[in-house]
C-alpha positions in Angstrom: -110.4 155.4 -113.9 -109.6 158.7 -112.0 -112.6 160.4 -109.7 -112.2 163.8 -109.3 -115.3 164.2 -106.7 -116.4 162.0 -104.2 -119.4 162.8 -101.8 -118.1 159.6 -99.8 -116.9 160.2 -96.1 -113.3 161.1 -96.0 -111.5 158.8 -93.6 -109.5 161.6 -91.1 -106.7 161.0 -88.9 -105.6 162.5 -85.9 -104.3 165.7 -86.3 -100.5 166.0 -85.8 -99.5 168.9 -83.5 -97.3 171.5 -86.0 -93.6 171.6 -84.6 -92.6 174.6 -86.0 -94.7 177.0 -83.7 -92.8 178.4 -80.4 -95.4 177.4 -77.4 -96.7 179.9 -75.1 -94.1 178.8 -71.8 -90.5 177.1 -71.8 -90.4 174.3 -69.5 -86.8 173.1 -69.0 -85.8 169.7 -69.7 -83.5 167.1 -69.1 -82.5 164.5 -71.2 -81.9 160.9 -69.7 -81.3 158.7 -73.0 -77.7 157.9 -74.1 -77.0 160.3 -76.7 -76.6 158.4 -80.3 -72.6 157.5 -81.2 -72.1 158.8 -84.7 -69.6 157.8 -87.0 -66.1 160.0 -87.2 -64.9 158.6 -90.7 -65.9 161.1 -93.5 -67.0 160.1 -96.8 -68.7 160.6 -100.0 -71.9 158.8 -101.5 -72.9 158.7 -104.8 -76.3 157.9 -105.4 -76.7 155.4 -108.1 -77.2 156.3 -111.9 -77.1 160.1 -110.5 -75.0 162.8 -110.1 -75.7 163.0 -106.5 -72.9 162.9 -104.3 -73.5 163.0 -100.5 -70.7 163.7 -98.3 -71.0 162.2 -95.1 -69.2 164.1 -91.9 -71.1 163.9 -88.5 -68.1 165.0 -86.6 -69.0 168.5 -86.0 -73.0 166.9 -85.1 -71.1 164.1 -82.8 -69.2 167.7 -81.0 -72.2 169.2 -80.7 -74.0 166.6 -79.0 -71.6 166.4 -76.2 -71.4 170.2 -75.6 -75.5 170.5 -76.0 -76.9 167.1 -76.1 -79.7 165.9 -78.7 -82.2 169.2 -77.6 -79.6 171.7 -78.9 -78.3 169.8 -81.6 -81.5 169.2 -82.9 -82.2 173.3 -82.7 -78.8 174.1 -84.1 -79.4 172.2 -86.9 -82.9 172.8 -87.4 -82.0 176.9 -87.4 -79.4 176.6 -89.9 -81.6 174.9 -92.1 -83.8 177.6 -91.9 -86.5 177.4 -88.9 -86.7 180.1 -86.9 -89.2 178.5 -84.2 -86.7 178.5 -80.9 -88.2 175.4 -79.2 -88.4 173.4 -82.2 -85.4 170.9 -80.4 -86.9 171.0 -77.0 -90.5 169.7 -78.6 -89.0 167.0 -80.7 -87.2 165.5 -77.9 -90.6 165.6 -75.8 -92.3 164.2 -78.7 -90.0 161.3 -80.5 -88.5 158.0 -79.4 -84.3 157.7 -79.2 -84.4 155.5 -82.5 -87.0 158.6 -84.2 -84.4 161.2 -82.8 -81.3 159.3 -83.7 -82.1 159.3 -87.3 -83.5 162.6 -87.7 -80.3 163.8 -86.0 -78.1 162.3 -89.2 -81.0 163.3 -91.8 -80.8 167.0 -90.5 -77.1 166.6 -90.0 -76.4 165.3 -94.3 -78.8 168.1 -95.3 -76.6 170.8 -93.0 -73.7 169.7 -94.6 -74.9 169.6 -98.0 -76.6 173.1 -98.0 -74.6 174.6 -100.7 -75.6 171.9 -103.1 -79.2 172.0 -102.2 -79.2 175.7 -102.4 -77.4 175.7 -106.2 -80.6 173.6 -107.2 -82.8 176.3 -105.6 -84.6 174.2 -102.7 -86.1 176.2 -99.6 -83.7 174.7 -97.4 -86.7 175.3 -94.8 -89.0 172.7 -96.3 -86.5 170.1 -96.0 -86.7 170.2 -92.3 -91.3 170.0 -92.7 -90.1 166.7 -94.9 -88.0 165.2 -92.7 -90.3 165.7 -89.8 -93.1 164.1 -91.8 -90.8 160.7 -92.0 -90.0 160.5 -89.3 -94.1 161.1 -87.7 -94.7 158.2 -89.9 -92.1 156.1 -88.0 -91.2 153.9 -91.0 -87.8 154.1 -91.1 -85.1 153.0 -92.6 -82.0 152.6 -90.1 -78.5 153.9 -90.4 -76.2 150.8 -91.6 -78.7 148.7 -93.8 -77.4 147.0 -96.5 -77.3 149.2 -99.6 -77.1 152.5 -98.1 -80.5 152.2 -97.2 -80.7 155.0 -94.9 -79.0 157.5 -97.3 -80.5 156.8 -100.1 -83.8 157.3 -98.0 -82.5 160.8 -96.8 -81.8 161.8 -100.2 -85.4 161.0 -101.5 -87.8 162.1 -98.5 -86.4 165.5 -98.3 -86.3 166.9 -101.9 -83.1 166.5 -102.9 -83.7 163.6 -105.6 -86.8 165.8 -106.5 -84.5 168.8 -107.1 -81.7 167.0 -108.7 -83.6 165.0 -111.1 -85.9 168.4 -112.5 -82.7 169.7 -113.0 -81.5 167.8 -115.4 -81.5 169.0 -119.1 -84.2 168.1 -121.2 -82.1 166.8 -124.4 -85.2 167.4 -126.6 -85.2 169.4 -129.8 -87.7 172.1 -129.7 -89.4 170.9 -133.2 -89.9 167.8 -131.4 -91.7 169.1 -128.6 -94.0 171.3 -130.4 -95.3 168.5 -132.8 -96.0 166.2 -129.6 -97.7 168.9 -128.2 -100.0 169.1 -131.2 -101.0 165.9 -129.5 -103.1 167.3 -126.8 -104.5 169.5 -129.7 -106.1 167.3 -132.4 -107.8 169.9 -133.6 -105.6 172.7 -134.0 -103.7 175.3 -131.4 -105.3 177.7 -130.0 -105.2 181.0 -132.4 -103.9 178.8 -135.0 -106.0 177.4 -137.9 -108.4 174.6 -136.8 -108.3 171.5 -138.8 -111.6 170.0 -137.9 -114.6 170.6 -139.8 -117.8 171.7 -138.7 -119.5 169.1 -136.3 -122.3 166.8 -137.3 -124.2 167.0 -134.0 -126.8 164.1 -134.6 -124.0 161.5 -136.1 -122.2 162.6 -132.6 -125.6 161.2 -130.8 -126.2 158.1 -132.6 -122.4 156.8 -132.8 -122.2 157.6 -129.3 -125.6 155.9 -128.2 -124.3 152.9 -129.7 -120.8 152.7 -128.6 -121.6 153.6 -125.0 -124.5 150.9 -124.8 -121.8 148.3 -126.3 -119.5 149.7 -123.3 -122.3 148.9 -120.4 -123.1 145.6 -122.3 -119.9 144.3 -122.8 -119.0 145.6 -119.2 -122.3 144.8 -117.1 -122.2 141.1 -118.6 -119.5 139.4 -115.7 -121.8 141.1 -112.9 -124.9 138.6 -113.5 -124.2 135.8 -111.4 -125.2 132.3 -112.5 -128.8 131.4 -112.1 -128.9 130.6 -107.9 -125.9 131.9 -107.1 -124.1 135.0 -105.6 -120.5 135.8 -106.6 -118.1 135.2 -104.6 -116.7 138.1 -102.8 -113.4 140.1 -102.5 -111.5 139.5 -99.5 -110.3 143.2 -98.5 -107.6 141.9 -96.1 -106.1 140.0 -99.0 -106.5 142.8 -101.4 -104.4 144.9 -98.5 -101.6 142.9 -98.8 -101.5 142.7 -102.2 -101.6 146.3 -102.5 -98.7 147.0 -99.9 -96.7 144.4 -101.5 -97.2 146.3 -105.1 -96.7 149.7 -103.7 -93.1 148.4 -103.1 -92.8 146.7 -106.1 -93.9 150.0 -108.5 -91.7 152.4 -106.4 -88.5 149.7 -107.0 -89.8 149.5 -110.8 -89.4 153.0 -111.4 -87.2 153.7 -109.0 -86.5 156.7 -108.1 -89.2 158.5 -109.6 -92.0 157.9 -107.3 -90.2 158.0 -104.5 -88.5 161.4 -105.3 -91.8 163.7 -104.6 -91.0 165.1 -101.4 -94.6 165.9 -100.5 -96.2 163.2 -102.1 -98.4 160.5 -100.5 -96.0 157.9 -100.3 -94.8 159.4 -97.0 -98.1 159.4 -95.6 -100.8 156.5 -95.5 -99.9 153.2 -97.1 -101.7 151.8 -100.4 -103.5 149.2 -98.4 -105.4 152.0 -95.8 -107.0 153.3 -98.3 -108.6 150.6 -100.1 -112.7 150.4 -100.1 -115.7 148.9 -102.6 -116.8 150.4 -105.3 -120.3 149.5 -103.6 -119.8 151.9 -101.3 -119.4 154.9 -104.1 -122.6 157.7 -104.0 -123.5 157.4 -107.5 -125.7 161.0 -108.2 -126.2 163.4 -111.4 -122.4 164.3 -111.0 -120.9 161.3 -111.3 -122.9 159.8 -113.8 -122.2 162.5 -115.7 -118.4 162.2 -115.3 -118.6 158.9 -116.4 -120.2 160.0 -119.8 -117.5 161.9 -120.4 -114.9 159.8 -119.3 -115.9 156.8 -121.1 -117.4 159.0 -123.8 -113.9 160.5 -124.2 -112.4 156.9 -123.9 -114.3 155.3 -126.9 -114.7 159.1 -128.8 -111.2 158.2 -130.9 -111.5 154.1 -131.0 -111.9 152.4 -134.0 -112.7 149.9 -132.5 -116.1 151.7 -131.6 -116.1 153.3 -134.7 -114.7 156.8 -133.3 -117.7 158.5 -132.8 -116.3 161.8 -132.3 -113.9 161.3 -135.0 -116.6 160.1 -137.5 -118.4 163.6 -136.3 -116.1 166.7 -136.3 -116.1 166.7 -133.0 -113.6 169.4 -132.2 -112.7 168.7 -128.2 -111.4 172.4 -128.1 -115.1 174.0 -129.3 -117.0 175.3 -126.9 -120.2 174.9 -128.8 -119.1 171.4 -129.6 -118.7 170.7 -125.8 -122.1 171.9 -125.3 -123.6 169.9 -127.8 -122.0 167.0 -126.3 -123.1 167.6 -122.8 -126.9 167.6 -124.3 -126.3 164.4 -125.7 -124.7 162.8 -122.4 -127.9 164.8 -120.1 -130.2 163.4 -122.8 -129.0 159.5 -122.7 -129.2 159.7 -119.2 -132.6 160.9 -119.2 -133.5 157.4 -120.3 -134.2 155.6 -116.9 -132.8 152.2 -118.6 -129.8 154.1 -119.3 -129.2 155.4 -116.2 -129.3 152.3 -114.4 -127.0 150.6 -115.9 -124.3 153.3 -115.9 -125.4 153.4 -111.7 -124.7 149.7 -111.6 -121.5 150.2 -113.5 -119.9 152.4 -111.4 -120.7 150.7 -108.3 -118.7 148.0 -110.5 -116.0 149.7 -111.4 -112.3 150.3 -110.0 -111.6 153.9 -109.6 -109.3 157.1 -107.7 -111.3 159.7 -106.0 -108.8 162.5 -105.5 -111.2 164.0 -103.1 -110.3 161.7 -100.3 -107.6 160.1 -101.4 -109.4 156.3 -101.5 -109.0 153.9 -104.4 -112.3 151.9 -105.0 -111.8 148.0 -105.9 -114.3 145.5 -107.2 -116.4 143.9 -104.1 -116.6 141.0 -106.1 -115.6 138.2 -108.7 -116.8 138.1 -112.0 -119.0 135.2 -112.9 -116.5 132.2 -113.8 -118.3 131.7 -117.2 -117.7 135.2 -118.2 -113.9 135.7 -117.1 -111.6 132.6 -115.6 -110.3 133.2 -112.1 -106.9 133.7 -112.8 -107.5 136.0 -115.7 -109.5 138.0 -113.3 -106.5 138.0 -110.6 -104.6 139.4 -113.3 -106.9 142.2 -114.3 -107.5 143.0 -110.6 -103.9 143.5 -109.9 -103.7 145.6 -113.2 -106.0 147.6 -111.9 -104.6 147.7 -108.9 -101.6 149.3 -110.4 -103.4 151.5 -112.4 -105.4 153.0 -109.5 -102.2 153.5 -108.2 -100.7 155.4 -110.4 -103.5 157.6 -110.4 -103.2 158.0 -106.5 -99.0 159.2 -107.1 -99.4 161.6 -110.0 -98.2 164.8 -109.4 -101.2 167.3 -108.6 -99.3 169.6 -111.6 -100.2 167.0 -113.9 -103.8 166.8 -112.9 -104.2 170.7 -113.4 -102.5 170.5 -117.0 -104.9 168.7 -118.0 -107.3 171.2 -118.0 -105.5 173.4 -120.3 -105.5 171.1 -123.1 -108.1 169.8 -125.7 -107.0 166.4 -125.0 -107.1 166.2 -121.3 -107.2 162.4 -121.0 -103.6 161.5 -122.6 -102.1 163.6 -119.1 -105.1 161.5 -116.4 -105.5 158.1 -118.4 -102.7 157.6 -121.0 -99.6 158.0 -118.9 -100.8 156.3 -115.9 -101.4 153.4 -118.9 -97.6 153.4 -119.9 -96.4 152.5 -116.6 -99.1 150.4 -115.6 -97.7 148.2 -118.6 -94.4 148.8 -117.9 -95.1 147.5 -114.1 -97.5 144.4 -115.0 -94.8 143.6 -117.4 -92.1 143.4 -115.4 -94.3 141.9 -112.6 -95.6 139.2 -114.8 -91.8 138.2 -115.4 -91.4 138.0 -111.7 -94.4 135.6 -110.7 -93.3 133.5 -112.8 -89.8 132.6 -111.2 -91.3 133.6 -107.9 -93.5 131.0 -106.4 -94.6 133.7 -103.5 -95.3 136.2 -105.3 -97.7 134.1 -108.0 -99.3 132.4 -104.8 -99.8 136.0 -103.8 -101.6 137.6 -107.4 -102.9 134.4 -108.5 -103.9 133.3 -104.8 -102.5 129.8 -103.1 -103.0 126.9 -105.3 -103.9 128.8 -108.3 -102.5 127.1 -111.2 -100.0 129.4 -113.4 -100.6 131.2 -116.0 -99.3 134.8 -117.3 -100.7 137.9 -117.5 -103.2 138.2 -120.3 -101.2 139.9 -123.5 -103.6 142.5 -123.9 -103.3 143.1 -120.1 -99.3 143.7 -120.8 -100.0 146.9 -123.7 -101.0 150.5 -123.1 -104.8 150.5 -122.9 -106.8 153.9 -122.7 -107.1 153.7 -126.8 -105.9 156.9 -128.4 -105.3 158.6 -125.4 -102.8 155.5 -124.6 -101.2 155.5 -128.0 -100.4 159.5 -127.3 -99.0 158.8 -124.2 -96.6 156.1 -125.4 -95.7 158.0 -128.9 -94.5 161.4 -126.1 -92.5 158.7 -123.8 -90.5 156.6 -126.8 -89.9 160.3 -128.1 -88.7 161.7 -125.5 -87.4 159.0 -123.0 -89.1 157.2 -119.9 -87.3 158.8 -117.9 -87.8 162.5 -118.8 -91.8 161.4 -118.7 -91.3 160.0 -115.3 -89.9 163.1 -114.2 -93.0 165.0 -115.8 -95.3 162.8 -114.5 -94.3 162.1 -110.8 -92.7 165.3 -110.3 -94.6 167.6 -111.8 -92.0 169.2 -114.6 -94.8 169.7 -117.2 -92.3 170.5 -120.3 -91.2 166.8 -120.3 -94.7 165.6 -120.8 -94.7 168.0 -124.4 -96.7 170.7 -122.3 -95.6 174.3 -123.3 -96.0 177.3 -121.8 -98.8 178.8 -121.1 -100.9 175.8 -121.4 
């Protein structure tokens, strides 16, 4: 479930001084650590399953070094990738260790060397350098040498040259095709085009969603009520960190190199695990109980298995009347104090991404054991761990599209469903070979067992089915270059939408 306000505090870091601002004096100085010894054989990389090829040559850089040492080799390189500030090398030497200043000297060095390419795929050669700064303020670093190519691949993704590679890549896709998936995201009609949904029924709307949304808080309020003299047991936080490290590695291997390939993403700034908090500690006021209205009023609209409301009632997503009448019905259900309460509770119960500060919220507790085993729930709280996740990585594009479109919850809930499955899927295979990482999901001791089936499929309902109908259509990979990075047209989005 995706936030998109949160009055909660936002957790601040220090502010970074900004490197690319000439200061006010010069003040000379000189440099004591062994310059690094780079390598004098010249070769060529190609990135795997790409057409990516890197050529290696630090034999001008190693020259350069000896005539200017690691200040002025760091502002020749800088300049000719397009920063003008003059004491940019000085500051970085004052600022970064040898090992920091060693590898952003090959980083800068690959990219200076590569210009040409990087320029034929249209990147600002001048945001490479703000990238590669960012990695290496960070500090985790991958080192030249490791196993792999490691340290080039690394290179490659950080500073926007996967990014620009990969949205460069033809989108094989008939244009038929992508104008009937985009009638997806319009179920009533196009704009300006003929609308095929009649004329709403405004009190079925009320009553089929009155019932379906107090079956929601029913079915979902029921593992909260602890057994008569008891508390549940609560979530360890430190445990949940590690578990969320651990699957930020595994997702960005998964779907490698997606993820991994947005530049200016956050995974090159705070881990998963730092921003982790309870769902207790969510301010639940008029806003956000009206969000989730319509986000589970959206979720359960289209669901046969809630008898469709919306479906049932012409609602026509796309109408503004329609979306007025529907906001009377949400303002007038929660006007009912009963109501209200139990959506409060829920929320304070429920896993989400508030995109305001960047925090995913996680249960604070287990479910009581008659209501939901304990490895089923380990399961579903790493599936939503995942899920939260993916939230946290979509491309900010993505998040804006979906306020174009009649539909908006294929583009926030149903994609971020096909790869949750796709990841819980292949993780599932993997605990079950890999004693560590079960004892890790399941927690030591827990006896083994898989994830749930139904935790393994695209959930979200409708929206999910959409989702997954646009991806076997037009290939993961083309939606994972949509979705992480932001090229809307491989998601079925036409322009202007």
């Amino acid at each position: 479930m995706r936030k998109s306000r949160s009055s909660s505090p936002v957790r601040k870091s220090k502010r970074e001084p900004i490197l690319v601002e000439a200061p006010a004096e010069t003040i000379e100085i000189h440099e004591i650590d062994r310059p690094p010894v780079l390598e004098q054989v010249v070769r060529d990389y190609a990135y795997p399953n790409t057409s990516i090829v890197v050529r290696l040559d630090y034999r001008a850089t190693s020259a350069l070094l000896d005539q200017v040492g690691m200040a002025g080799s760091l502002q020749h390189l800088c300049a000719a990738l397009g920063q003008a500030n003059p004491e940019l090398g000085r500051q970085l030497v004052e600022r970064f260790t040898p090992v920091q200043l060693a590898w952003l000297l090959r980083a800068l060095t690959i990219y200076d060397q590569n210009a040409g390419k990087l320029t034929e795929l249209g990147v600002d050669l001048s945001t490479v350098v703000r990238r590669l700064l960012r990695m290496v303020r960070r500090n985790v670093l991958t080192q030249p040498g490791t196993a792999g190519n490691g340290f080039e691949n690394e290179v490659v993704l950080c500073g926007g040259w996967m990014q620009a590679s990969l949205c460069a890549t033809p989108l094989k896709a008939e244009p038929e095709v992508l104008r009937t998936l985009n009638t997806l995201y319009f179920p009533g009609g196009l704009p300006g085009r003929r609308q095929v949904i009649g004329a709403l029924h405004p009190e079925l709307l009320r009553t089929g969603l009155e019932k379906a949304l107090t079956t929601v808080l029913d079915q979902q309020l029921s593992p909260w009520d602890p057994p008569p003299g008891e508390r549940l047991e609560r979530v360890d936080f430190t445990e949940m960190a590690k578990i969320a490290d651990f699957l930020q590695e595994f997702i960005c291997t998964v779907l490698a190199p997606f993820p991994l390939s947005y530049a200016d993403g956050p995974l090159y700034g705070a881990p998963y695990s730092g921003c982790l908090a309870s769902s207790e500690e969510v301010p639940v006021d008029n806003d956000r109980l009206l969000g989730w209205m319509w986000n589970r009023g959206t979720r359960v609209g289209r669901d046969p298995a809630y008898e469709a409301p919306m479906t049932a009632a012409n609602y026509h997503p796309g109408r503004p009347a329609d979306q007025e009448a529907l906001g009377r019905i949400y303002a007038e259900l929660l006007s009912d104090a009963e109501f209200a309460r139990k959506v409060t509770k829920l929320i304070n119960h429920t896993p989400q991404h508030a995109a305001a500060d960047g925090m995913t919220y996680l249960l604070p507790c287990y479910p009581n054991p008659a209501v939901q085993s304990r490895v089923n729930c380990r399961w579903r709280m790493t599936r939503t761990m995942i899920h939260e996740f993916m939230h946290r990585i979509t491309h900010p594009d993505v998040v804006a599209a979906a306020e174009h479109v009649h539909q908006p919850q294929i583009l926030k809930e149903g994609f971020v469903e096909v790869f949750t499955a796709l990841v819980l899927r292949r993780l599932s295979e993997r605990a079950a070979n890999d004693p560590e990482t079960r004892n890790l999901i399941l927690g030591p001791g827990t006896p083994w067992a898989p994830a749930p089936d139904a935790y393994l499929k695209v959930g979200y309902g409708q929206d999910g089915l959409d989702a997954q109908q646009i991806a076997d259509a037009l290939g993961r990979g083309n939606v994972a270059i949509g979705y992480f990075l932001g090229d809307l047209k491989r998601l079925a989005i036409m322009e202007p939408q």
